[in-house]
N, CA, C and O atoms as a GROMACS GRO file, in nm:
protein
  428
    1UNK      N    1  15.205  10.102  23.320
    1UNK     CA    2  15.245  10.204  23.225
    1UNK      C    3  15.156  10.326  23.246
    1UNK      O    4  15.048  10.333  23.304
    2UNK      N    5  15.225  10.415  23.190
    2UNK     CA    6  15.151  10.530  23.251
    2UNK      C    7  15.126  10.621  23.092
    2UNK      O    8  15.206  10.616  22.999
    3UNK      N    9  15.042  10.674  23.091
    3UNK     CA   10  15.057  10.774  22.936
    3UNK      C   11  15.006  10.884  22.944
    3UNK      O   12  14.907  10.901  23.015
    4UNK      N   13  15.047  10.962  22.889
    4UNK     CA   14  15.007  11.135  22.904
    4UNK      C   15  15.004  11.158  22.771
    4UNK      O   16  15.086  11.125  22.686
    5UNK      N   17  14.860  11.241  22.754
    5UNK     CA   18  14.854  11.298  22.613
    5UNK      C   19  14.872  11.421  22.619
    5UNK      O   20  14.782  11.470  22.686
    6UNK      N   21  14.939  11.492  22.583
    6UNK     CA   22  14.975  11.674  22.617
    6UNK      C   23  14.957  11.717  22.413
    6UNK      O   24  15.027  11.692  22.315
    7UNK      N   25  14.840  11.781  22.433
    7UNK     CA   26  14.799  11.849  22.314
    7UNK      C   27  14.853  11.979  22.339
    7UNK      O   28  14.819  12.022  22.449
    8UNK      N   29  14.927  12.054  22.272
    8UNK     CA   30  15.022  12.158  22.247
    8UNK      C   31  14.937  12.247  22.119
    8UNK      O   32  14.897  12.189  22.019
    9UNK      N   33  14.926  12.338  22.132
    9UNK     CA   34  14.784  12.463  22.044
    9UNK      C   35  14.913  12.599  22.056
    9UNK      O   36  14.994  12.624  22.144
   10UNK      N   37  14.890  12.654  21.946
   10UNK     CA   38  14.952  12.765  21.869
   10UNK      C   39  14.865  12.794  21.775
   10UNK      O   40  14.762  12.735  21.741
   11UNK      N   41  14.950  12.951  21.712
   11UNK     CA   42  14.912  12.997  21.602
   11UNK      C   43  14.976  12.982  21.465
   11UNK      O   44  15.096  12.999  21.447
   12UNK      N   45  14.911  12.960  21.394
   12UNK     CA   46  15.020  12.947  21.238
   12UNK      C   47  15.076  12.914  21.236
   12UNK      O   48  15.186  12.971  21.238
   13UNK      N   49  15.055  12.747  21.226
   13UNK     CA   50  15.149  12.646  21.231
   13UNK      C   51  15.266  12.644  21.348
   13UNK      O   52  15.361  12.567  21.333
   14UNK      N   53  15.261  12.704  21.430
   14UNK     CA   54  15.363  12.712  21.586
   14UNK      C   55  15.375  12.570  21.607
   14UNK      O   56  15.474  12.500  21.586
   15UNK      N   57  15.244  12.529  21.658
   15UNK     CA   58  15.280  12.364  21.707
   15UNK      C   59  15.313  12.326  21.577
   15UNK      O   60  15.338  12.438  21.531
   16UNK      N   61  15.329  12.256  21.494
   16UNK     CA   62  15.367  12.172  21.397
   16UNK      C   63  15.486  12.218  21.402
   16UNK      O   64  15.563  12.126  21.432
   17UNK      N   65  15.569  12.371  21.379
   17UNK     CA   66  15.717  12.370  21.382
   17UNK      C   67  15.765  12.327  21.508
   17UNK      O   68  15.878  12.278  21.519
   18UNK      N   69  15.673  12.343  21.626
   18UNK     CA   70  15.759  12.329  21.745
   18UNK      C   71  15.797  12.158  21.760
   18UNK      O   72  15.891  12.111  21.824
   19UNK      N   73  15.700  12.090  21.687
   19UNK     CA   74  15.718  11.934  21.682
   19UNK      C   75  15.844  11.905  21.625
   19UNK      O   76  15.945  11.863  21.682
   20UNK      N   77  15.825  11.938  21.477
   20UNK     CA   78  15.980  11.939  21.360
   20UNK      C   79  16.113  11.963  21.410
   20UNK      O   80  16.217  11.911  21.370
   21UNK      N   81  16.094  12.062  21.516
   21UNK     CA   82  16.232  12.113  21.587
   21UNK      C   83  16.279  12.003  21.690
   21UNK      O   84  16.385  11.951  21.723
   22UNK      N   85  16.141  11.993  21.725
   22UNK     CA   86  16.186  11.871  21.857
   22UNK      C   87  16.255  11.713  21.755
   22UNK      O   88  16.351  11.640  21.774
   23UNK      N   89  16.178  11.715  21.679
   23UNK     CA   90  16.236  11.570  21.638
   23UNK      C   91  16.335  11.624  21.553
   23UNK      O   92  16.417  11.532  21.560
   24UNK      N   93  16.398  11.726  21.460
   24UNK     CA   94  16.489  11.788  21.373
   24UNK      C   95  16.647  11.792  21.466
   24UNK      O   96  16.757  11.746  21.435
   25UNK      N   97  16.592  11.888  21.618
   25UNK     CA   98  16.691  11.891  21.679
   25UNK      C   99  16.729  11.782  21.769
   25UNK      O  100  16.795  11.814  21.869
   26UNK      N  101  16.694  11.641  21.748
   26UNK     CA  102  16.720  11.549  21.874
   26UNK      C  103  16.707  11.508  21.975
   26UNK      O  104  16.754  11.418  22.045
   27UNK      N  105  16.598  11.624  21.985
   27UNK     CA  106  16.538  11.626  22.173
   27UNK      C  107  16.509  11.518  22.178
   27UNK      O  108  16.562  11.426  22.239
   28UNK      N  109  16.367  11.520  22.072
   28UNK     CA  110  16.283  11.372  22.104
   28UNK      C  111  16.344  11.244  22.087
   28UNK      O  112  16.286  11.143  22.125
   29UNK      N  113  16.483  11.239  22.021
   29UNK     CA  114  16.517  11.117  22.020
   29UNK      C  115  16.596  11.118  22.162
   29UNK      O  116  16.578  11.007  22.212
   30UNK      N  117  16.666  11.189  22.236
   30UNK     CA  118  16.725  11.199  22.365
   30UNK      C  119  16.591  11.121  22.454
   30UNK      O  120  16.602  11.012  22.510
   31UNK      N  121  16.461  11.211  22.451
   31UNK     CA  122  16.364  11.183  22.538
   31UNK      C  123  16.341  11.021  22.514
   31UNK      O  124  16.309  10.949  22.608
   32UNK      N  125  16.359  10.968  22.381
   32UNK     CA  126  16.287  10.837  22.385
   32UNK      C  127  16.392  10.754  22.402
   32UNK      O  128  16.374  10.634  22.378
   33UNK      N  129  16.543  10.808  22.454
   33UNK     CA  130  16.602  10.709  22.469
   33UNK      C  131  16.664  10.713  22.624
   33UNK      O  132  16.768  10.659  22.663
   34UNK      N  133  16.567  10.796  22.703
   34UNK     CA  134  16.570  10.802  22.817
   34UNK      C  135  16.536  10.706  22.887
   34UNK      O  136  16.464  10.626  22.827
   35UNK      N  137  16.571  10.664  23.057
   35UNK     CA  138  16.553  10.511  23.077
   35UNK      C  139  16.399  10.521  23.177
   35UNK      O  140  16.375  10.585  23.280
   36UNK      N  141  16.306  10.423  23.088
   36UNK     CA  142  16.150  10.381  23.133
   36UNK      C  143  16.065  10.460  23.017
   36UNK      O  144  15.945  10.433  23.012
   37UNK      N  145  16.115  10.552  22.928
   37UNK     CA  146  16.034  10.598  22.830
   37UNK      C  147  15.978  10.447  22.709
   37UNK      O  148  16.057  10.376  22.647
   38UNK      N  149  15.866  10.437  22.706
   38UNK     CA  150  15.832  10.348  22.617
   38UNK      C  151  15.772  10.374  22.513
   38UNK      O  152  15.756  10.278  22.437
   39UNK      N  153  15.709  10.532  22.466
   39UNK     CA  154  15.611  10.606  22.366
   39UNK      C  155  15.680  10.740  22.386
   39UNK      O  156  15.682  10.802  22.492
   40UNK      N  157  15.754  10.791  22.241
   40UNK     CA  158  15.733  10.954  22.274
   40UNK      C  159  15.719  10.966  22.111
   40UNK      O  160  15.810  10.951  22.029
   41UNK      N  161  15.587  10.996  22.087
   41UNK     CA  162  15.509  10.993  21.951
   41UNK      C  163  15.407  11.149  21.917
   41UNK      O  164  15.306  11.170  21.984
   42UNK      N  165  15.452  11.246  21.807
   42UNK     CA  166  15.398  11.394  21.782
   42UNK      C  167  15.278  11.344  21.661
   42UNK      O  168  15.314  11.313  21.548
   43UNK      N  169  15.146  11.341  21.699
   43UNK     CA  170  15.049  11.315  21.587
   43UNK      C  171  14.950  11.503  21.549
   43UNK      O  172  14.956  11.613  21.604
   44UNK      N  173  14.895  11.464  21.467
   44UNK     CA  174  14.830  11.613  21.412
   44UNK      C  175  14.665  11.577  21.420
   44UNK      O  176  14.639  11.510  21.320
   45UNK      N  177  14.584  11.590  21.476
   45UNK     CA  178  14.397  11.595  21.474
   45UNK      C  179  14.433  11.677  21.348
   45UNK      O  180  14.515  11.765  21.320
   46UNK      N  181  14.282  11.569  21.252
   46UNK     CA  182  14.282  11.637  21.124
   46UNK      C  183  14.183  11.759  21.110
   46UNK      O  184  14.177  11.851  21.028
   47UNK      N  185  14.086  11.717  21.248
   47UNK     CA  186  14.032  11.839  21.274
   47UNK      C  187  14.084  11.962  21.310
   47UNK      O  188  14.007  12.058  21.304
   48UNK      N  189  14.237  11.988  21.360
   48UNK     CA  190  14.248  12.105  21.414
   48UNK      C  191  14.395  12.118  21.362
   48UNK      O  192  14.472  12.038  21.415
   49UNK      N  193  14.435  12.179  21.294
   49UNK     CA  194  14.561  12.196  21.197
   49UNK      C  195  14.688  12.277  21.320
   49UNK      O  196  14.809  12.272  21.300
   50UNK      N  197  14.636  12.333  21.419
   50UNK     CA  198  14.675  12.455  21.486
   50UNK      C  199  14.726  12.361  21.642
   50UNK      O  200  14.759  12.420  21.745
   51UNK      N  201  14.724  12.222  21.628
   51UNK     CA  202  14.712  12.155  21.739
   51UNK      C  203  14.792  12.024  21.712
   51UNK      O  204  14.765  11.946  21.620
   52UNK      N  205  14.894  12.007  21.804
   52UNK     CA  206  14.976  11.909  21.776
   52UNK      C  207  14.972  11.777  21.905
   52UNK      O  208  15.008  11.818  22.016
   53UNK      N  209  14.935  11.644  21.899
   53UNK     CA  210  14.936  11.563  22.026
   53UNK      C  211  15.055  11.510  22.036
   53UNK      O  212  15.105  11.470  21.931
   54UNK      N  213  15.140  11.496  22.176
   54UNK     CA  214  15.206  11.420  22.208
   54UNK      C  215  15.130  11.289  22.247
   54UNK      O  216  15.016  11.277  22.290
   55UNK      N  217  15.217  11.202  22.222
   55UNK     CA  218  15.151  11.043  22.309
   55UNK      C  219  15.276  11.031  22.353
   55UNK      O  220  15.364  11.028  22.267
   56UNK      N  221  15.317  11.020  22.500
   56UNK     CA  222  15.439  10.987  22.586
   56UNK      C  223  15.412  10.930  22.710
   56UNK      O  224  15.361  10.981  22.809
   57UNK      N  225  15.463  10.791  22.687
   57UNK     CA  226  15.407  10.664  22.754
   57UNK      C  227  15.539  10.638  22.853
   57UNK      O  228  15.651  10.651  22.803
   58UNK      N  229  15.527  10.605  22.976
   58UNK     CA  230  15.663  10.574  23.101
   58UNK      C  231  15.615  10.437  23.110
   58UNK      O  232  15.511  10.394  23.060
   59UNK      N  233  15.729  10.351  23.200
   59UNK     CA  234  15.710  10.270  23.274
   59UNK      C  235  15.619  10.255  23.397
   59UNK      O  236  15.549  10.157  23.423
   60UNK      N  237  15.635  10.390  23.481
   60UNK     CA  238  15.650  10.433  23.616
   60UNK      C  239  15.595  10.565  23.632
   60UNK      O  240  15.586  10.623  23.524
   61UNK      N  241  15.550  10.640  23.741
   61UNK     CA  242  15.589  10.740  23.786
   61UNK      C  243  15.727  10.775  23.797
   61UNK      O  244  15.784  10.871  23.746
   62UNK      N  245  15.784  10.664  23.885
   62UNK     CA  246  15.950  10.733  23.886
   62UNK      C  247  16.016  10.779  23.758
   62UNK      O  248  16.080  10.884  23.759
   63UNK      N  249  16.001  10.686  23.615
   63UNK     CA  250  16.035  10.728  23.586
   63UNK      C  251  15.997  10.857  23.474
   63UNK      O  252  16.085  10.868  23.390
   64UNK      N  253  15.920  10.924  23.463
   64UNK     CA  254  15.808  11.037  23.451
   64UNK      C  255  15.909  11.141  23.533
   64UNK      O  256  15.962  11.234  23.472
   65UNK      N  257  15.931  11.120  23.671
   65UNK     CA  258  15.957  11.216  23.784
   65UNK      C  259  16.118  11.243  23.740
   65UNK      O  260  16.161  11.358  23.743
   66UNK      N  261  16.204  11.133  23.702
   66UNK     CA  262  16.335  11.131  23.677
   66UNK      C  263  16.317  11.261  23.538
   66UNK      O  264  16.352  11.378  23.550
   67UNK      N  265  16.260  11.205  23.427
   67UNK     CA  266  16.223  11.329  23.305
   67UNK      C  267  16.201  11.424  23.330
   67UNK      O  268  16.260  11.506  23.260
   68UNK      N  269  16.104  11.486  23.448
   68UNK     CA  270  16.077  11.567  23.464
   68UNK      C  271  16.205  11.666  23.517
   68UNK      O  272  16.199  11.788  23.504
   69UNK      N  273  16.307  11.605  23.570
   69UNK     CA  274  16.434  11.640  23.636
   69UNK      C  275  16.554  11.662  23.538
   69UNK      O  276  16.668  11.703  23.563
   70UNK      N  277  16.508  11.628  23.438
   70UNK     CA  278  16.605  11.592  23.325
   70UNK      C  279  16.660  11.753  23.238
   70UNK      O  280  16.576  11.843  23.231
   71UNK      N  281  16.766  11.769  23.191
   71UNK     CA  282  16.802  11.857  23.111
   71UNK      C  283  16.636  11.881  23.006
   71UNK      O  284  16.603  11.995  22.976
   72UNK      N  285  16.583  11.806  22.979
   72UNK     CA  286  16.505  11.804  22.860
   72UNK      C  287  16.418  11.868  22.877
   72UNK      O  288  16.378  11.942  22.786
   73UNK      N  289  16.357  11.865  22.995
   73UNK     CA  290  16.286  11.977  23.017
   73UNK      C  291  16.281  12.113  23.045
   73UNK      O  292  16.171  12.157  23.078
   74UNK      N  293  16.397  12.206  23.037
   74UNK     CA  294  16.426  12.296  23.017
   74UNK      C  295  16.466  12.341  22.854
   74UNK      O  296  16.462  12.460  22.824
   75UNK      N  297  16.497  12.253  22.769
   75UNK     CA  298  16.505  12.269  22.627
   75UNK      C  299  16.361  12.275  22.575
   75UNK      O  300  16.321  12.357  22.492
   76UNK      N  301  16.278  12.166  22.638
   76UNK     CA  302  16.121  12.187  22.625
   76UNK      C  303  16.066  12.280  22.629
   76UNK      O  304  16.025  12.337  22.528
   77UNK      N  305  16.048  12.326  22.756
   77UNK     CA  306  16.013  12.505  22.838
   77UNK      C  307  16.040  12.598  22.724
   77UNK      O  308  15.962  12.665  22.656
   78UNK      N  309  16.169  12.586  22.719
   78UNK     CA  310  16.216  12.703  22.602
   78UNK      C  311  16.122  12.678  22.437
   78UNK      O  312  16.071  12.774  22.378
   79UNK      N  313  16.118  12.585  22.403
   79UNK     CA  314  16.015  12.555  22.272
   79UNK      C  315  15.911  12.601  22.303
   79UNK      O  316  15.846  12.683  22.238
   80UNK      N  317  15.886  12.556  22.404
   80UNK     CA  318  15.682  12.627  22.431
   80UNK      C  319  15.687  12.757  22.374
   80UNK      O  320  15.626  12.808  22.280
   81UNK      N  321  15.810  12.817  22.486
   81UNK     CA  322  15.760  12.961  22.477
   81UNK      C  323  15.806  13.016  22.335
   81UNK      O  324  15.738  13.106  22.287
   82UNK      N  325  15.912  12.970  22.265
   82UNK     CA  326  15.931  13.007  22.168
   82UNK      C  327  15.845  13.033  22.059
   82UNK      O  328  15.862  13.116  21.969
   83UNK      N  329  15.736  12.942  22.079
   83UNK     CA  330  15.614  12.894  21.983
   83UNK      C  331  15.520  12.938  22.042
   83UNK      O  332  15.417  12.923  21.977
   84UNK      N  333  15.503  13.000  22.166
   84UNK     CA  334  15.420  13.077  22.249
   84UNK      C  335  15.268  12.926  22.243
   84UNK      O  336  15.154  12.923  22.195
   85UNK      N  337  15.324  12.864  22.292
   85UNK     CA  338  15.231  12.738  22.288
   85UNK      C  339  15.139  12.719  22.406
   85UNK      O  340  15.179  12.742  22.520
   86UNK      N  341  14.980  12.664  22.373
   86UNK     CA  342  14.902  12.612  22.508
   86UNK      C  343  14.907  12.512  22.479
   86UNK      O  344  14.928  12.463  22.368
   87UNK      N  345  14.875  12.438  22.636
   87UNK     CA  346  14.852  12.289  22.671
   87UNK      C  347  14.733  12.248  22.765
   87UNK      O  348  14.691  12.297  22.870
   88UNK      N  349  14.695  12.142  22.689
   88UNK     CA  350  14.598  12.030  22.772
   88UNK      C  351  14.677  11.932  22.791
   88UNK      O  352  14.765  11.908  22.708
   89UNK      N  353  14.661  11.853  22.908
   89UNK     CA  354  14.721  11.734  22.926
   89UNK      C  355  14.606  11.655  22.992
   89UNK      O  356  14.534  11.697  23.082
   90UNK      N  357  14.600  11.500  22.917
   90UNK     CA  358  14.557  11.428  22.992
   90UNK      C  359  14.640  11.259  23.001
   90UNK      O  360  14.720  11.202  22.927
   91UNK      N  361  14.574  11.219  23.135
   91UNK     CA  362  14.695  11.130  23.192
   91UNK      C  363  14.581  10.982  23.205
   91UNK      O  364  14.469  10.968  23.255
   92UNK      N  365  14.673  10.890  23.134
   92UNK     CA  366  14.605  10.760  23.136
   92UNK      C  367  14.695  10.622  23.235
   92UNK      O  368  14.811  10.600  23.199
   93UNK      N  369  14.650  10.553  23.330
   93UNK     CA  370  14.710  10.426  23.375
   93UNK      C  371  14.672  10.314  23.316
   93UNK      O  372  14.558  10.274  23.339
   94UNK      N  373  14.754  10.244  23.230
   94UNK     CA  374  14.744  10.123  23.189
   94UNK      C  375  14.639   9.996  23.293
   94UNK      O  376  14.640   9.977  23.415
   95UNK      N  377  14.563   9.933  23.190
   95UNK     CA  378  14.544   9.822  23.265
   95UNK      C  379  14.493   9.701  23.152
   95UNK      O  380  14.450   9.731  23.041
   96UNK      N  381  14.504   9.578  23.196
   96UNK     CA  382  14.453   9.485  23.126
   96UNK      C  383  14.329   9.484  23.046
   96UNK      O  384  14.235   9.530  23.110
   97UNK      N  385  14.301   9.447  22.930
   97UNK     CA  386  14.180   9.430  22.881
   97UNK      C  387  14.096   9.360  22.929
   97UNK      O  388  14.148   9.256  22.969
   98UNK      N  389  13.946   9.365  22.952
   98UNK     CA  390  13.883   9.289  23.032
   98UNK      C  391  13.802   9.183  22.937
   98UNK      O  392  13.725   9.209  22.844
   99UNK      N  393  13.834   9.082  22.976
   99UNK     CA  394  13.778   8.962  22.895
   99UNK      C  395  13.654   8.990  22.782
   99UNK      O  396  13.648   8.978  22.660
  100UNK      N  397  13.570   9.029  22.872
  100UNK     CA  398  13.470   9.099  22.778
  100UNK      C  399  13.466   9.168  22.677
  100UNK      O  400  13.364   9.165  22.609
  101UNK      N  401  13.616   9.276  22.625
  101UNK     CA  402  13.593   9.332  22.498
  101UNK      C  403  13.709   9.260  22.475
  101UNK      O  404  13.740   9.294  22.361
  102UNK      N  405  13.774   9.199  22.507
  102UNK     CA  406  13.848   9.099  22.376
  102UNK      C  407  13.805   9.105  22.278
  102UNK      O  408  13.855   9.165  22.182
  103UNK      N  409  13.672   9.026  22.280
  103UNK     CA  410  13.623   8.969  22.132
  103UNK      C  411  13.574   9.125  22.029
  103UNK      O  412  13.525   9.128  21.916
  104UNK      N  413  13.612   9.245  22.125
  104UNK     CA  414  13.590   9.362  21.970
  104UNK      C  415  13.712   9.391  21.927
  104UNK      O  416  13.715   9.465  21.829
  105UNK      N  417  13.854   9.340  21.986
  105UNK     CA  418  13.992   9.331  21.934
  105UNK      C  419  14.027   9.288  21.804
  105UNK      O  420  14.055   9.169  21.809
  106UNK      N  421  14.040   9.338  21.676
  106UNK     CA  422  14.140   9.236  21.607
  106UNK      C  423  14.233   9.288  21.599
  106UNK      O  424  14.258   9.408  21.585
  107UNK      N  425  14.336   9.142  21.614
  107UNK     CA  426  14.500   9.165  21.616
  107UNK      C  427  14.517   9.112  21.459
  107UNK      O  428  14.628   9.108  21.406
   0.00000   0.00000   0.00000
C-alpha cells in the first residue's frame, strides 16, 4: 500500500471550502470509488485552521498512475487554483509491524 499525505494551505478558510466542494460535489466519492483506491480521507490540524490534510492510500503505484490519468484530476487542478491553494506532499510505503512494537499496539 502506498499513502500520500498532500496538506493543501490557503487563505480564509480556502482549504476547508476546497475540501466541502470536493466531498459536496462528488469528486471524492468518484476518487474513492476508483479501482485500488483504499483511503481518500480530508482531516483539519487543530493547529493550523488555514490547512487541510488529505490521507489517500492506493493499492499500487499502478494504481496511483491510472488516477493520476483520470478525469479527476483535472477537476482537482481546477479546485486548487480556484482556492489558489499550496501543497506539501508526503509519500509513505506500507510495511508490516515489527514484532517489537506490537506490544505498544492496542487493538
Amino acid at each position: 500500500m502506498i499513502t500520500v499525505n498532500l496538506y493543501y494551505t490557503g487563505m480564509g478558510g480556502a482549504a476547508r471550502r476546497f475540501a466541502e466542494e470536493m466531498e459536496n460535489s462528488g469528486t471524492a466519492d468518484k476518487i474513492r470509488e476508483e479501482e485500488g483506491n483504499l483511503r481518500y480521507e480530508y482531516f483539519q490540524p487543530l493547529s493550523d485552521p488555514e490547512t487541510v490534510l488529505l490521507i489517500d492510500s492506493w493499492e499500487d503505484q499502478s494504481a496511483i498512475d491510472k488516477h493520476h490519468e483520470s478525469p479527476m484530476m483535472k477537476t482537482i487542478a481546477q479546485l486548487r487554483k480556484k482556492y489558489d491553494l499550496h501543497m506539501k506532499v508526503e509519500r509513505f510505503v506500507s510495511m508490516e509491524t515489527p514484532e517489537t512494537e506490537k506490544q505498544y499496539i492496542r487493538k
